[in-house]
C-alpha positions, 0 to 999 in steps of 0.5 A: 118576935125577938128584940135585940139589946146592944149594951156597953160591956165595959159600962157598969151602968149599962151590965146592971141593966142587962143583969136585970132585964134578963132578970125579968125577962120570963118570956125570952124576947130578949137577944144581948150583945156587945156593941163591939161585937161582930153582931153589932157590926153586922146588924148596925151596918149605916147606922155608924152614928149610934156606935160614936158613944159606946157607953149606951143602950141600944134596942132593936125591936124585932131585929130579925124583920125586914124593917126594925126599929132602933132606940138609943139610950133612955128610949131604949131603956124605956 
């Protein structure tokens, strides 16, 4: 089971928090990418309301199935 993380690459905030979950993330269940990278236009596809504010932490649980679930900003984080 692989998750997704879109993150804010130009957020301070957002790059320190990828910095450490790849930090702690000894099992590789973790895929990053920008949210203004090609990926994020393809996995984000309807769902346009998250890419209004860019400086935010998107998780989509188990990215690569038929039906993932997407958090935003603290629920993300969390």
């Amino acid at each position: 089971m692989i998750h997704l993380i879109f993150y804010d690459d130009e957020c301070p905030f957002c790059q320190r928090c990828v910095v450490y979950i790849k930090k702690i993330d000894k099992g590789a269940i973790f895929d990053y990418a920008s949210l203004t990278s090609l990926t994020a236009n393809k996995v984000l596809v309807g769902k346009k309301g998250f890419l209004k504010r860019l400086n935010t932490l998107i998780l989509v649980e188990n990215y690569q199935e038929a039906h993932p679930r997407f958090w935003i900003r603290s629920k993300g984080v969390f």
